[in-house]
N, CA and C atoms of all chains as a GROMACS GRO file, in nm:
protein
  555
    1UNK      N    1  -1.348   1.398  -7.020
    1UNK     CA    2  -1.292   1.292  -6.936
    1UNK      C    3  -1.207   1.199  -7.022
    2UNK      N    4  -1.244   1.153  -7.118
    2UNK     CA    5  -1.198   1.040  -7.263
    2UNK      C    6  -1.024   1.102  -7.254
    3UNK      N    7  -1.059   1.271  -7.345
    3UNK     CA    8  -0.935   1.283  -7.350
    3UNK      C    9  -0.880   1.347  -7.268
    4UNK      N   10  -0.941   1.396  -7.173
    4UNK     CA   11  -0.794   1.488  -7.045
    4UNK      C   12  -0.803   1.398  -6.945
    5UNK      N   13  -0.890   1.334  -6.876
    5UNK     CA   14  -0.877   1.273  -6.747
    5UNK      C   15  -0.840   1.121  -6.745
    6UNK      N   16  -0.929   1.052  -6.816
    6UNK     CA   17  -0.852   0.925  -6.781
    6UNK      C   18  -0.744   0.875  -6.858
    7UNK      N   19  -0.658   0.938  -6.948
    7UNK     CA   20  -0.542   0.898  -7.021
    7UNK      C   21  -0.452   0.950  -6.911
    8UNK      N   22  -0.463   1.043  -6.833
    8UNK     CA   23  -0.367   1.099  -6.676
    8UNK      C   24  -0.257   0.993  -6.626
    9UNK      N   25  -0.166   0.983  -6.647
    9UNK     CA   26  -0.103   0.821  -6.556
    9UNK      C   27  -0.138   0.832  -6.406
   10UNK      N   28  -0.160   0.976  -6.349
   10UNK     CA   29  -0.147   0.930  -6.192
   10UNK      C   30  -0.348   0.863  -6.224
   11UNK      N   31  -0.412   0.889  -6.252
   11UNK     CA   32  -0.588   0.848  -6.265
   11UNK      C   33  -0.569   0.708  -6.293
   12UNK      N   34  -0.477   0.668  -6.401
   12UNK     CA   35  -0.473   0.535  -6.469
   12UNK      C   36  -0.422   0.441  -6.355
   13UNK      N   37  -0.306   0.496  -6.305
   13UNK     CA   38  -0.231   0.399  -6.176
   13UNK      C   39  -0.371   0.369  -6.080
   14UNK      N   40  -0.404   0.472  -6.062
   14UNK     CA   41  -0.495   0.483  -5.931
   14UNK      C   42  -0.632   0.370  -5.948
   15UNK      N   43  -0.696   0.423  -6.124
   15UNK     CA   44  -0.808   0.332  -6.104
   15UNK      C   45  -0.766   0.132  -6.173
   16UNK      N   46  -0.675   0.185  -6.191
   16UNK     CA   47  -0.574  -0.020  -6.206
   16UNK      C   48  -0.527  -0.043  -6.078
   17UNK      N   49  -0.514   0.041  -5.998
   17UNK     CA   50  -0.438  -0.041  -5.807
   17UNK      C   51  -0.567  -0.019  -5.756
   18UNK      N   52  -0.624   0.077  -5.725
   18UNK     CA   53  -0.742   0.068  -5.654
   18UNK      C   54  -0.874   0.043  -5.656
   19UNK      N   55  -0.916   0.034  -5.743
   19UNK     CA   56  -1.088   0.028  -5.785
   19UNK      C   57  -1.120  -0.048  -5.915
   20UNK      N   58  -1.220  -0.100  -5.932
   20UNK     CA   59  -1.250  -0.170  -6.056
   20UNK      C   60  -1.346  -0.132  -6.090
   21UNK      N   61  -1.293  -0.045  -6.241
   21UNK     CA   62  -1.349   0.009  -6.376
   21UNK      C   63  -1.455  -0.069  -6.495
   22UNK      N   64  -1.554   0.047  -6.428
   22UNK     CA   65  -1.676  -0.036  -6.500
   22UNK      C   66  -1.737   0.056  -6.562
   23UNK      N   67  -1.711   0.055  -6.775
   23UNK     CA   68  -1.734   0.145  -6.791
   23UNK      C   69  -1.888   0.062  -6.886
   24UNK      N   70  -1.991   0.163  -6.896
   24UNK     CA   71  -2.128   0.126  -6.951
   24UNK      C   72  -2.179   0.260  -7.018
   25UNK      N   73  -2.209   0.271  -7.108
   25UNK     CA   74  -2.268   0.376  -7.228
   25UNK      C   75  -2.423   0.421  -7.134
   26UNK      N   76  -2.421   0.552  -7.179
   26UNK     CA   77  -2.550   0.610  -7.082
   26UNK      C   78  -2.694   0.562  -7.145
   27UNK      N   79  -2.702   0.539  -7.228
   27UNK     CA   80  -2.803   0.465  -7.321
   27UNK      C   81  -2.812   0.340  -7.311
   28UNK      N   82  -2.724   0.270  -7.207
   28UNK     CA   83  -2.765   0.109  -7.179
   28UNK      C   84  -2.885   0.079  -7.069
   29UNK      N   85  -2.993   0.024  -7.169
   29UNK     CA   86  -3.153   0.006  -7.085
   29UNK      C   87  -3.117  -0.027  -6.967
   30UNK      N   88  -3.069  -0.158  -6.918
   30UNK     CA   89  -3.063  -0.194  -6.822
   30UNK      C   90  -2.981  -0.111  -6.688
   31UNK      N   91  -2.853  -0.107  -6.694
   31UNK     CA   92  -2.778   0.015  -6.609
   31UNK      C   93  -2.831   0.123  -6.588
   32UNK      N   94  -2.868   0.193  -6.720
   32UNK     CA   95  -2.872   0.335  -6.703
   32UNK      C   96  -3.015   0.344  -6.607
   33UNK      N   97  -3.098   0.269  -6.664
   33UNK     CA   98  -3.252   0.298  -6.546
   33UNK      C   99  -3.219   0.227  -6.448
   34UNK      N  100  -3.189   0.128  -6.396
   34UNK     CA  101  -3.108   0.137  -6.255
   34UNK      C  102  -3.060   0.211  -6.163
   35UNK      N  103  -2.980   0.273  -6.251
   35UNK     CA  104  -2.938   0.356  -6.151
   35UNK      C  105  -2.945   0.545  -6.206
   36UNK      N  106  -3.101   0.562  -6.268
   36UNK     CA  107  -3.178   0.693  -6.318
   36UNK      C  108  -3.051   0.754  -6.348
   37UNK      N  109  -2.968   0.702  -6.456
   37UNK     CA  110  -2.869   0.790  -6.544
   37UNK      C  111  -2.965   0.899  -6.626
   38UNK      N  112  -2.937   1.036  -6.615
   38UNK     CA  113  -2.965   1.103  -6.769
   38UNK      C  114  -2.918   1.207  -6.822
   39UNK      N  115  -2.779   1.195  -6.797
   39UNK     CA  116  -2.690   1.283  -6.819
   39UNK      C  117  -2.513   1.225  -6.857
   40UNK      N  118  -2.437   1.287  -6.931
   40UNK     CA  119  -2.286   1.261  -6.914
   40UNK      C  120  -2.209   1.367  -6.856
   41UNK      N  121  -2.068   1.291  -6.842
   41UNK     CA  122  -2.041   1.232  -6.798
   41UNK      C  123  -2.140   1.205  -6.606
   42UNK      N  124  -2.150   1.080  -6.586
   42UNK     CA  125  -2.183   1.036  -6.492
   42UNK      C  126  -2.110   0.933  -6.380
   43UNK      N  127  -2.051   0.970  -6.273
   43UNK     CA  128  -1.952   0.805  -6.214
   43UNK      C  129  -2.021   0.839  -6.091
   44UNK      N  130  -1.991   0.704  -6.071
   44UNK     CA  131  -2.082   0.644  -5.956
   44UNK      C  132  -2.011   0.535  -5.891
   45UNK      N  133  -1.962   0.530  -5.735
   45UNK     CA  134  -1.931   0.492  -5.650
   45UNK      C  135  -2.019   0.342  -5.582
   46UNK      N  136  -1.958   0.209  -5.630
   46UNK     CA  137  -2.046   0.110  -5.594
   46UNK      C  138  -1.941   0.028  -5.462
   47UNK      N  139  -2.018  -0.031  -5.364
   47UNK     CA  140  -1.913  -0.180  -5.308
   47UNK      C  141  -2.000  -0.310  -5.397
   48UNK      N  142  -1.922  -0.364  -5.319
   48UNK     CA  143  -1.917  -0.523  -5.428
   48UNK      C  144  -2.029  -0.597  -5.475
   49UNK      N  145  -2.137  -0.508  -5.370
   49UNK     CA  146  -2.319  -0.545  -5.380
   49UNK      C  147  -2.356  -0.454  -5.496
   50UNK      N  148  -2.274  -0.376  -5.551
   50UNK     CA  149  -2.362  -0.309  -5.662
   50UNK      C  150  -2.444  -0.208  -5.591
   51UNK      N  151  -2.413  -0.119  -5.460
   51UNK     CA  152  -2.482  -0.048  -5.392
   51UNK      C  153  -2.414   0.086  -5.412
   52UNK      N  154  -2.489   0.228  -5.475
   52UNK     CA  155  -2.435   0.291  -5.469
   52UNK      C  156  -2.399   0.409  -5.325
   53UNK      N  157  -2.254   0.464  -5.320
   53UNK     CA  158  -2.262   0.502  -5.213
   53UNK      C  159  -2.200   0.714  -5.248
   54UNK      N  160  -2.194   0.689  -5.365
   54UNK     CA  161  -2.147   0.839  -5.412
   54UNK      C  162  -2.193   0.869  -5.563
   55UNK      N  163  -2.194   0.973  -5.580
   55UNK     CA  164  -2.214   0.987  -5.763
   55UNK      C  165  -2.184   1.123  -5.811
   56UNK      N  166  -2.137   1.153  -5.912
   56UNK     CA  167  -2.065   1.332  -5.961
   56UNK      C  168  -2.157   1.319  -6.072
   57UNK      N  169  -2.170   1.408  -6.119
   57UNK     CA  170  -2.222   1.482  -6.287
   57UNK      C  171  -2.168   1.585  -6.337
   58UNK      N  172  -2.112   1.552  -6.453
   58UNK     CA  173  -1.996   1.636  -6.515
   58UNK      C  174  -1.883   1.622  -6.521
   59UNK      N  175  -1.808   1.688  -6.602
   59UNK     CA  176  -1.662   1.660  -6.610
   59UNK      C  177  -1.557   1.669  -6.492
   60UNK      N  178  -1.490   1.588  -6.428
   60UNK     CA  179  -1.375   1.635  -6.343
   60UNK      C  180  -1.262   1.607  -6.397
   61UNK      N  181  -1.190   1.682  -6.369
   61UNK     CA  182  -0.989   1.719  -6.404
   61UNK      C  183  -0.951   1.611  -6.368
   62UNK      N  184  -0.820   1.596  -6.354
   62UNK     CA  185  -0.775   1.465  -6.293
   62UNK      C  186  -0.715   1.467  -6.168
   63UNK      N  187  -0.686   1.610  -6.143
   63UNK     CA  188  -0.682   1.674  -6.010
   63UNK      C  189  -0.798   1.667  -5.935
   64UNK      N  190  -0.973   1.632  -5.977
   64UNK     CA  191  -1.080   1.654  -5.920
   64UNK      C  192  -1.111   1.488  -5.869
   65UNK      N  193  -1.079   1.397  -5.992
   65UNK     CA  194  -1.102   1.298  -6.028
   65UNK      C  195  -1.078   1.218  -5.925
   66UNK      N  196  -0.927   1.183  -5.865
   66UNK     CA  197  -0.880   1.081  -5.762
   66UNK      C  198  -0.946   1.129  -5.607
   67UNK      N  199  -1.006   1.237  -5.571
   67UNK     CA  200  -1.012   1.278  -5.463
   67UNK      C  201  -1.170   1.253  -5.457
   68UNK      N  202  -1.231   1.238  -5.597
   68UNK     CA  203  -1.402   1.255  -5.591
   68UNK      C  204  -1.404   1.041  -5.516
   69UNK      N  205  -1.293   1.014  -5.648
   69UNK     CA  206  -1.361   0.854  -5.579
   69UNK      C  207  -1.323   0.815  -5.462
   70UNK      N  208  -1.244   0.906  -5.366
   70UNK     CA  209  -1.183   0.839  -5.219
   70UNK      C  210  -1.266   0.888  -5.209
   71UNK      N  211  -1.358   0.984  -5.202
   71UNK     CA  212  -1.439   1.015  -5.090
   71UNK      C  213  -1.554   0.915  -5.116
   72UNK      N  214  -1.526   0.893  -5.256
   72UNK     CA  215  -1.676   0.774  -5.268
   72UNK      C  216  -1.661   0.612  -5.196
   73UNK      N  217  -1.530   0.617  -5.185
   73UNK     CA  218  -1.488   0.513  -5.120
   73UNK      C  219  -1.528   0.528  -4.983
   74UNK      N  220  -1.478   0.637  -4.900
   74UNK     CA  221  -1.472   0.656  -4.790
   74UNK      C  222  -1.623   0.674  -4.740
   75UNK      N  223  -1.734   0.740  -4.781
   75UNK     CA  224  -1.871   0.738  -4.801
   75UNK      C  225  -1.939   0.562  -4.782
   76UNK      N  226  -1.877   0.511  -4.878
   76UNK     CA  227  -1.881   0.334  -4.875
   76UNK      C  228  -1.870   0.321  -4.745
   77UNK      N  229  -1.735   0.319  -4.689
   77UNK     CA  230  -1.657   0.267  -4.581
   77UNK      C  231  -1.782   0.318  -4.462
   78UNK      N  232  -1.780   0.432  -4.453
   78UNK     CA  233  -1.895   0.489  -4.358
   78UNK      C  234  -2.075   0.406  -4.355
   79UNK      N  235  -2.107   0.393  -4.490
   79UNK     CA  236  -2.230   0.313  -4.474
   79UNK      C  237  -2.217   0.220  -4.440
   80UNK      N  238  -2.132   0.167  -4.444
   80UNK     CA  239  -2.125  -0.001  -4.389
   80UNK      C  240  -2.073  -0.035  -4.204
   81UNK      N  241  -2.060   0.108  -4.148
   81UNK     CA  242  -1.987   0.176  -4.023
   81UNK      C  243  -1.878   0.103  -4.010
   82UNK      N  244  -1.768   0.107  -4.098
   82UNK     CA  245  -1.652   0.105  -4.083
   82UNK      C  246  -1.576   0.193  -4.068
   83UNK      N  247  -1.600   0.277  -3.962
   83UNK     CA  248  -1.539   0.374  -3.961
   83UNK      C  249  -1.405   0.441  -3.927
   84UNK      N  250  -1.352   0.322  -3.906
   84UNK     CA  251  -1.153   0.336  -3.985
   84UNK      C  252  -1.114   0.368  -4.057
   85UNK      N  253  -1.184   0.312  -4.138
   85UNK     CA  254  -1.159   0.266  -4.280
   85UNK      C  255  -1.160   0.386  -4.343
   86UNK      N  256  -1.330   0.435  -4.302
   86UNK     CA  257  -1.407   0.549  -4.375
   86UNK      C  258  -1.217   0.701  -4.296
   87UNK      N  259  -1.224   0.681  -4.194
   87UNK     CA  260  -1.126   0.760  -4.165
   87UNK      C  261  -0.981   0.750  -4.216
   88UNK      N  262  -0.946   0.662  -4.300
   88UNK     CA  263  -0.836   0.638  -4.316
   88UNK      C  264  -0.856   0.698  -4.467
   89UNK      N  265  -0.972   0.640  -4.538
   89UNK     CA  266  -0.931   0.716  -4.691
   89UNK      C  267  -0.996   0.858  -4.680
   90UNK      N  268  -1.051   0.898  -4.617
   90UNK     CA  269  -1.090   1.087  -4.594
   90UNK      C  270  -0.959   1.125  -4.552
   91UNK      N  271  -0.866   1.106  -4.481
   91UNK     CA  272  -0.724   1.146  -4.417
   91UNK      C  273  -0.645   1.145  -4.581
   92UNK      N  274  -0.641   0.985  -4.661
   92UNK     CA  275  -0.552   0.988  -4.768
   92UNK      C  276  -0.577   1.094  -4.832
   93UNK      N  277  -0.723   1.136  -4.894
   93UNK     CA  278  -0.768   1.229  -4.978
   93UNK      C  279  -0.689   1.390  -4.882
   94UNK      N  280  -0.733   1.429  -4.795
   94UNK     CA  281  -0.690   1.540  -4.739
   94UNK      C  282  -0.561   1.562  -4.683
   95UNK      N  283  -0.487   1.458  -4.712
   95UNK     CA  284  -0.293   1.487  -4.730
   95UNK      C  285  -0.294   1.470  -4.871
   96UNK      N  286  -0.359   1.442  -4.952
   96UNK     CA  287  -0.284   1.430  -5.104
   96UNK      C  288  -0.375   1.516  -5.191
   97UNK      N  289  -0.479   1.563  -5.166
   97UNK     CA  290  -0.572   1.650  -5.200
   97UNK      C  291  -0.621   1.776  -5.094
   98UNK      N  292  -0.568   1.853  -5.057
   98UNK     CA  293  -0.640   1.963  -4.969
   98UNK      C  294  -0.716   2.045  -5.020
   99UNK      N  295  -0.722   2.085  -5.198
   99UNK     CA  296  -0.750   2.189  -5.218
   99UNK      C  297  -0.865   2.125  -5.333
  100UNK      N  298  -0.884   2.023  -5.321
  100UNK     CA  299  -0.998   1.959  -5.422
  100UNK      C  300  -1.119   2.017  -5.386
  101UNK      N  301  -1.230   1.996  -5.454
  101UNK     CA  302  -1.356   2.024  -5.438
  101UNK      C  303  -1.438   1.894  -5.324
  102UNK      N  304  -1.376   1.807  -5.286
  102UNK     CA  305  -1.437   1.718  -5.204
  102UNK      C  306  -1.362   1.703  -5.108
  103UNK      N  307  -1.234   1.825  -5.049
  103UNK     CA  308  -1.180   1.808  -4.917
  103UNK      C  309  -1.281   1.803  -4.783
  104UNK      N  310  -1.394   1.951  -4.830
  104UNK     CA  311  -1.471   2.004  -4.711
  104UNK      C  312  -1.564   1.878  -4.700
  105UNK      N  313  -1.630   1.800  -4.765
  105UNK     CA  314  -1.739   1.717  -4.745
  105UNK      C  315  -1.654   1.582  -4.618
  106UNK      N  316  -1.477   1.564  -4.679
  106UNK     CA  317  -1.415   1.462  -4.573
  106UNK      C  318  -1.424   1.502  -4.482
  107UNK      N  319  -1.411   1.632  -4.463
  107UNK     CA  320  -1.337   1.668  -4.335
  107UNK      C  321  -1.470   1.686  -4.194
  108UNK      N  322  -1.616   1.694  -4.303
  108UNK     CA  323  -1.703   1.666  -4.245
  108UNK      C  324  -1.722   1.524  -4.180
  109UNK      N  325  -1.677   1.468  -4.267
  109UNK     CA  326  -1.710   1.288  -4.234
  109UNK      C  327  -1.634   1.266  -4.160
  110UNK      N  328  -1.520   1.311  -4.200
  110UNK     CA  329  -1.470   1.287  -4.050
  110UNK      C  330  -1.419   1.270  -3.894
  111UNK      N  331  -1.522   1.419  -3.923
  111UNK     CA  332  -1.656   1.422  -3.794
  111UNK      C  333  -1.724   1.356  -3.742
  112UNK      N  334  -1.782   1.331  -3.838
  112UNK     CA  335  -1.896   1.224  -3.780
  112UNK      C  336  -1.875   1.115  -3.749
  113UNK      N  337  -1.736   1.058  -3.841
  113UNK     CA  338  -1.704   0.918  -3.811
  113UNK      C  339  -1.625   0.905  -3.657
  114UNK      N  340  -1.592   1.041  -3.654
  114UNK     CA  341  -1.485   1.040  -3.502
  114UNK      C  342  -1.602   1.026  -3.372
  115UNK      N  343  -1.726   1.112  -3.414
  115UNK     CA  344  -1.823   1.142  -3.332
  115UNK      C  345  -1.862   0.961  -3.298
  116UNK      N  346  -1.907   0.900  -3.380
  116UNK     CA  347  -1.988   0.783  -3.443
  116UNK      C  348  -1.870   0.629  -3.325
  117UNK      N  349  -1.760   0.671  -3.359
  117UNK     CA  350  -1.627   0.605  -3.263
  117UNK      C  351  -1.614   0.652  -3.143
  118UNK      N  352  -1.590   0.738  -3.098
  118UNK     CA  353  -1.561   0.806  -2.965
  118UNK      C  354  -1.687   0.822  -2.905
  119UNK      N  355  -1.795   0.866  -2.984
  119UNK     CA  356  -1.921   0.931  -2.896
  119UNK      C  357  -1.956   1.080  -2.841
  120UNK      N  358  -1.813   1.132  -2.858
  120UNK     CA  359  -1.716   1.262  -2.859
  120UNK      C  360  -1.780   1.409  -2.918
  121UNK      N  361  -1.909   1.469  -2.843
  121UNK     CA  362  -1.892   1.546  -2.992
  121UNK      C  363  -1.815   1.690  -3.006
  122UNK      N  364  -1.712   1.702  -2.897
  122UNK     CA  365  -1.605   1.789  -2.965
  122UNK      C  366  -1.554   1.699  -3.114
  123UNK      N  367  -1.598   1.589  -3.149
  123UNK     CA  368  -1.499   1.568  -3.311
  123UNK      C  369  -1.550   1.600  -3.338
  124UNK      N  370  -1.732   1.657  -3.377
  124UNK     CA  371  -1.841   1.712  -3.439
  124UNK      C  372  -1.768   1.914  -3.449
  125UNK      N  373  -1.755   1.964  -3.347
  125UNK     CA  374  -1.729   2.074  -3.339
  125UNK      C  375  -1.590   2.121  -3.393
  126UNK      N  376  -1.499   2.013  -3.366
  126UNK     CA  377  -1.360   2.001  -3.422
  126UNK      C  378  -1.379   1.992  -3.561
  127UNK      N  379  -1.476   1.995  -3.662
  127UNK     CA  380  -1.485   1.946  -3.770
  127UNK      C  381  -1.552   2.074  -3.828
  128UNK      N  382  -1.626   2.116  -3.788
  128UNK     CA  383  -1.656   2.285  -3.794
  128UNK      C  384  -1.567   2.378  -3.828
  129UNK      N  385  -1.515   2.335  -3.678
  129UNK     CA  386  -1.323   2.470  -3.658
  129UNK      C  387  -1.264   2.438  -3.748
  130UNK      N  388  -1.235   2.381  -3.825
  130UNK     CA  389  -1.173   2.296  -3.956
  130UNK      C  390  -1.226   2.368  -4.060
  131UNK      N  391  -1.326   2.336  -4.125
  131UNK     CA  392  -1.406   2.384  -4.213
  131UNK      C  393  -1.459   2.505  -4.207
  132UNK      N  394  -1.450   2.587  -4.081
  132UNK     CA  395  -1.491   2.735  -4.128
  132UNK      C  396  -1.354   2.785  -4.120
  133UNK      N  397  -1.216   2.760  -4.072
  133UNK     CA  398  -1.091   2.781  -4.096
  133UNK      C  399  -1.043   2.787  -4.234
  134UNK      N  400  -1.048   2.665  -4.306
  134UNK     CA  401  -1.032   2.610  -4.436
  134UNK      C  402  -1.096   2.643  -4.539
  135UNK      N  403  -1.218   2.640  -4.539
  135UNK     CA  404  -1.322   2.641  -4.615
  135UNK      C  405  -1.434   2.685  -4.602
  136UNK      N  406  -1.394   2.832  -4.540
  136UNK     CA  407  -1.582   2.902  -4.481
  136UNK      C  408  -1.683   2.925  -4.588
  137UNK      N  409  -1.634   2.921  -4.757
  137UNK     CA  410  -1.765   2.946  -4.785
  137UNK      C  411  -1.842   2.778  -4.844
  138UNK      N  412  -1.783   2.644  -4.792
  138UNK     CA  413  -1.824   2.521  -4.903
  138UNK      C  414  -1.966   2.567  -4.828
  139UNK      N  415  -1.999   2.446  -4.882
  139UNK     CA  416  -2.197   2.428  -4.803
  139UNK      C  417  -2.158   2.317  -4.690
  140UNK      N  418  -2.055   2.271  -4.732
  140UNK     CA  419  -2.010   2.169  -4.569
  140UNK      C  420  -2.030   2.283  -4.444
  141UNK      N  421  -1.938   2.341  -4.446
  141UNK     CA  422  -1.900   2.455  -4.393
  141UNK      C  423  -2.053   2.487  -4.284
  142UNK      N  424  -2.184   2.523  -4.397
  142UNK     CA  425  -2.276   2.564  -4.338
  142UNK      C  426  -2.364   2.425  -4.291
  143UNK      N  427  -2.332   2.295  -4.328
  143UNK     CA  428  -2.388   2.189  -4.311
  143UNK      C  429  -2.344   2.176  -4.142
  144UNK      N  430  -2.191   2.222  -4.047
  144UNK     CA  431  -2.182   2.136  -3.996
  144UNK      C  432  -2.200   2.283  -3.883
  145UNK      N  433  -2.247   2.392  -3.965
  145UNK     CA  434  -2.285   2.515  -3.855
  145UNK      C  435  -2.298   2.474  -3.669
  146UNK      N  436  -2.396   2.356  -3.699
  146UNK     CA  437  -2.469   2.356  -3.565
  146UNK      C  438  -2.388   2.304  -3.535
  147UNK      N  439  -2.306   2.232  -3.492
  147UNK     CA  440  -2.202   2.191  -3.422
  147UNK      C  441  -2.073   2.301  -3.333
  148UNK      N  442  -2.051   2.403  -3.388
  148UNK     CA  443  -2.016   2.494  -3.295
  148UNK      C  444  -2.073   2.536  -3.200
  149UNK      N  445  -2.166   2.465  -3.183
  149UNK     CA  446  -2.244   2.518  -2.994
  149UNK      C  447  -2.232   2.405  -2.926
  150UNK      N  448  -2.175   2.306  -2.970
  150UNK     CA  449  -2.129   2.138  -2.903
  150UNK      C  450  -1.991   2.197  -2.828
  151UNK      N  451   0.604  -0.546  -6.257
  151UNK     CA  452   0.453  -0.594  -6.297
  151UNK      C  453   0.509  -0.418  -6.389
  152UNK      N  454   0.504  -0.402  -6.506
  152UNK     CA  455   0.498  -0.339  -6.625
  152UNK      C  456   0.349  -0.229  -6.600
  153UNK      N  457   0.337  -0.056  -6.576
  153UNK     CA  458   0.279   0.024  -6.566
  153UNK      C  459   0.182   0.002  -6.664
  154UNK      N  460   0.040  -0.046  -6.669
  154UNK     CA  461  -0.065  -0.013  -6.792
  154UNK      C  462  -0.060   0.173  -6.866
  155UNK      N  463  -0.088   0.161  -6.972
  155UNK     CA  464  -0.091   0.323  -7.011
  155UNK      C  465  -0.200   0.363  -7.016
  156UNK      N  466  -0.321   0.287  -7.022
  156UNK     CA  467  -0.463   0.295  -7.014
  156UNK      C  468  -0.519   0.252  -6.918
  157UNK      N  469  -0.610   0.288  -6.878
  157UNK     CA  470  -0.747   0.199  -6.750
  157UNK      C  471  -0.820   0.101  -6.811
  158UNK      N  472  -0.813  -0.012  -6.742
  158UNK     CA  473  -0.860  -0.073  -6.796
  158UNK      C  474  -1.013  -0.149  -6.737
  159UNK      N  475  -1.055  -0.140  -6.850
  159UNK     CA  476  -1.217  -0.102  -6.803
  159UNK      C  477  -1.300  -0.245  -6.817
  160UNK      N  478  -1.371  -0.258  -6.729
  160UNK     CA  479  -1.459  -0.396  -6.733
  160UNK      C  480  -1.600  -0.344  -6.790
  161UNK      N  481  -1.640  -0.447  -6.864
  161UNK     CA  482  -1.771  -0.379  -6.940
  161UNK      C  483  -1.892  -0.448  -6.896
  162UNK      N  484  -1.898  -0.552  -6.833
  162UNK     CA  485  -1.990  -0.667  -6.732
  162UNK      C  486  -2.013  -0.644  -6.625
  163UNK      N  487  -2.138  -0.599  -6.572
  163UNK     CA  488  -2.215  -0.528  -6.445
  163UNK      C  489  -2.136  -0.641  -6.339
  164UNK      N  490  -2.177  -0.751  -6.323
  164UNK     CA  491  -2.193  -0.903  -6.295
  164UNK      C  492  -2.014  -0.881  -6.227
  165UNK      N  493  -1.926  -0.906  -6.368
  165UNK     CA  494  -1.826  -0.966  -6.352
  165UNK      C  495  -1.718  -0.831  -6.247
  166UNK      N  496  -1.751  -0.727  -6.307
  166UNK     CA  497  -1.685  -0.639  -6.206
  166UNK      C  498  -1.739  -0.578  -6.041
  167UNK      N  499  -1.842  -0.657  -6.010
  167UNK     CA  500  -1.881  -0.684  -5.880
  167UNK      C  501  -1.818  -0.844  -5.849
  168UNK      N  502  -1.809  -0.924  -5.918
  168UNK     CA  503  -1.727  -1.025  -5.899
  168UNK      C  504  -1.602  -1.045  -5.808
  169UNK      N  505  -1.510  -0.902  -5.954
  169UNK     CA  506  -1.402  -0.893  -5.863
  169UNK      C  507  -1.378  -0.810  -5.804
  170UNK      N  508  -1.495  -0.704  -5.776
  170UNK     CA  509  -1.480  -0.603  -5.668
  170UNK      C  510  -1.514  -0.700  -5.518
  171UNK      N  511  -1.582  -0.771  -5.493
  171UNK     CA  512  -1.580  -0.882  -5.389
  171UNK      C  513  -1.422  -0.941  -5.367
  172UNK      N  514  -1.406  -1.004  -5.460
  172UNK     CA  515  -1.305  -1.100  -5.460
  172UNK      C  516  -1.157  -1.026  -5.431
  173UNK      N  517  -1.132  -0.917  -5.494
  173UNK     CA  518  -1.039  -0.820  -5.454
  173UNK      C  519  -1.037  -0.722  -5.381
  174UNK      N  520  -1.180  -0.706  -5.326
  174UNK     CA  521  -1.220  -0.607  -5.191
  174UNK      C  522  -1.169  -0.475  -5.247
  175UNK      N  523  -1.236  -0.467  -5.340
  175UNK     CA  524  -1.242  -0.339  -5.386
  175UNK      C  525  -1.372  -0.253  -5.446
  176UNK      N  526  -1.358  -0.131  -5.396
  176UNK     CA  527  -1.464  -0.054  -5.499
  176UNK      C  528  -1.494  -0.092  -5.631
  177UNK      N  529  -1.635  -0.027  -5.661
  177UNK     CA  530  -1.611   0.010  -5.813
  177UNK      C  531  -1.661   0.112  -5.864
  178UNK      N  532  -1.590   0.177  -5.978
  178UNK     CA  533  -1.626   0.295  -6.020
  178UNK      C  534  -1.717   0.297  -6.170
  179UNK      N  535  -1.834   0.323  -6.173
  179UNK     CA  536  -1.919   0.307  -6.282
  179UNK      C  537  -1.917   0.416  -6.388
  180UNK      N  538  -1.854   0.401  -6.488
  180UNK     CA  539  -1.857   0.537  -6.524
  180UNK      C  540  -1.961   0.515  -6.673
  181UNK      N  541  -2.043   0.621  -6.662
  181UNK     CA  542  -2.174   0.605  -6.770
  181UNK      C  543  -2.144   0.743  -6.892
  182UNK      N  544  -2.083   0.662  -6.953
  182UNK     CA  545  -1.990   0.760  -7.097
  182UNK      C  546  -2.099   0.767  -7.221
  183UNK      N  547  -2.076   0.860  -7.334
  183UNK     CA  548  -2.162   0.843  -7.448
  183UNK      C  549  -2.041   0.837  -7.546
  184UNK      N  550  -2.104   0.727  -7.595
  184UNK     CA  551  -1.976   0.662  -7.667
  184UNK      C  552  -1.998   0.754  -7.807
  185UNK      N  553  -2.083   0.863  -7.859
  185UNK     CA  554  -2.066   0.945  -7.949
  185UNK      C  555  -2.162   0.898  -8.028
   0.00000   0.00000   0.00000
C-alpha cells in the first residue's frame, strides 16, 4: 500500500477531497484493541462518531482502493438510513468502478436501499437480475438469490 | 489551490473525528506497520 497505492495521484486526490486520513500503527494499545486490529494492512471505514461502518484486510491496488472506501462510505450512508446518499455513492462507485471487487456488494445495496425508499421489492429482485447478469459467481450474487421469487 | 503529491494523514483519533464532523466527512483509518 506505502509504495504502490497511496503515492497513486488519482488515491491521493481522492483521500485529500474526500475523506479524512487517519493513519495509526497496528501496535497502537489504544486503537488497535478498539477496534480488534491483528493484522496489516488494515482500513477501516468510520463517520464522525468514530463508528465503524466497513473494514478490508490486505493489500488493495489503487484500482481496488477508491471503490473499497465508497462503498465504505456508502455502507455509512445506509446505517444512518440515508438512503440517497447511500444511493448516490454506490451509483459513483459503479460508473467509475464496474469491474472492482466491491461493485457486486453496491449493486446489492442498492437494492435494498431502493427496497428500504420505495417499499418496492421488484428493487430487491432488480438487484439480483443485475448481479446474476454481471456477476453470477460474487457471493452477492448468491446473497441476494432469494429475491428472484419477489 | 496547488495538487498535494502525498495524502495527508492525521495521526490524532480525537482530532480527525473533529474534522470529519466539521467537514462532513468520512474517515479512513488505516492501521499500517511502520516496520
Amino acid at each position: 500500500m506505502e509504495a504502490v497505492t497511496f503515492p497513486d495521484e488519482k488515491v491521493v486526490a481522492f483521500m485529500n477531497e474526500r475523506v479524512i486520513s487517519l493513519r495509526v500503527a497496528y501496535n497502537d494499545k489504544e486503537l488497535a484493541g478498539r477496534f480488534n486490529v491483528k493484522w496489516t494492512p488494515t482500513i477501516v471505514t468510520l463517520d464522525g462518531e468514530g463508528t465503524e461502518h466497513h473494514r478490508t484486510v490486505g493489500f488493495l491496488s489503487s484500482e481496488e482502493f477508491i471503490p473499497s472506501i465508497l462503498l465504505g462510505m456508502a455502507k455509512s450512508a445506509f446505517d444512518h438510513e440515508d438512503y440517497g446518499l447511500a444511493l448516490e455513492i454506490a451509483g459513483e462507485l459503479l460508473r467509475g468502478y464496474p469491474s472492482a471487487a466491491a461493485a457486486p456488494e453496491a449493486i446489492f445495496l442498492q437494492g435494498v436501499c431502493r427496497y428500504k425508499k420505495s417499499g418496492t421489492p421488484a428493487s430487491l429482485k432488480e438487484a439480483y437480475e443485475m448481479l446474476s447478469a454481471s456477476y453470477p459467481q460474487s457471493e452477492w450474487t448468491k446473497r441476494a438469490y432469494p429475491y428472484r421469487l419477489l | 489551490m496547488a495538487m498535494e503529491k502525498t495524502v495527508i494523514w492525521e495521526s490524532v483519533f480525537d482530532k480527525a473525528l473533529a474534522r470529519a464532523k466539521n467537514e462532513k466527512k468520512f474517515v479512513v483509518l488505516d492501521f499500517f506497520n511502520p516496520g
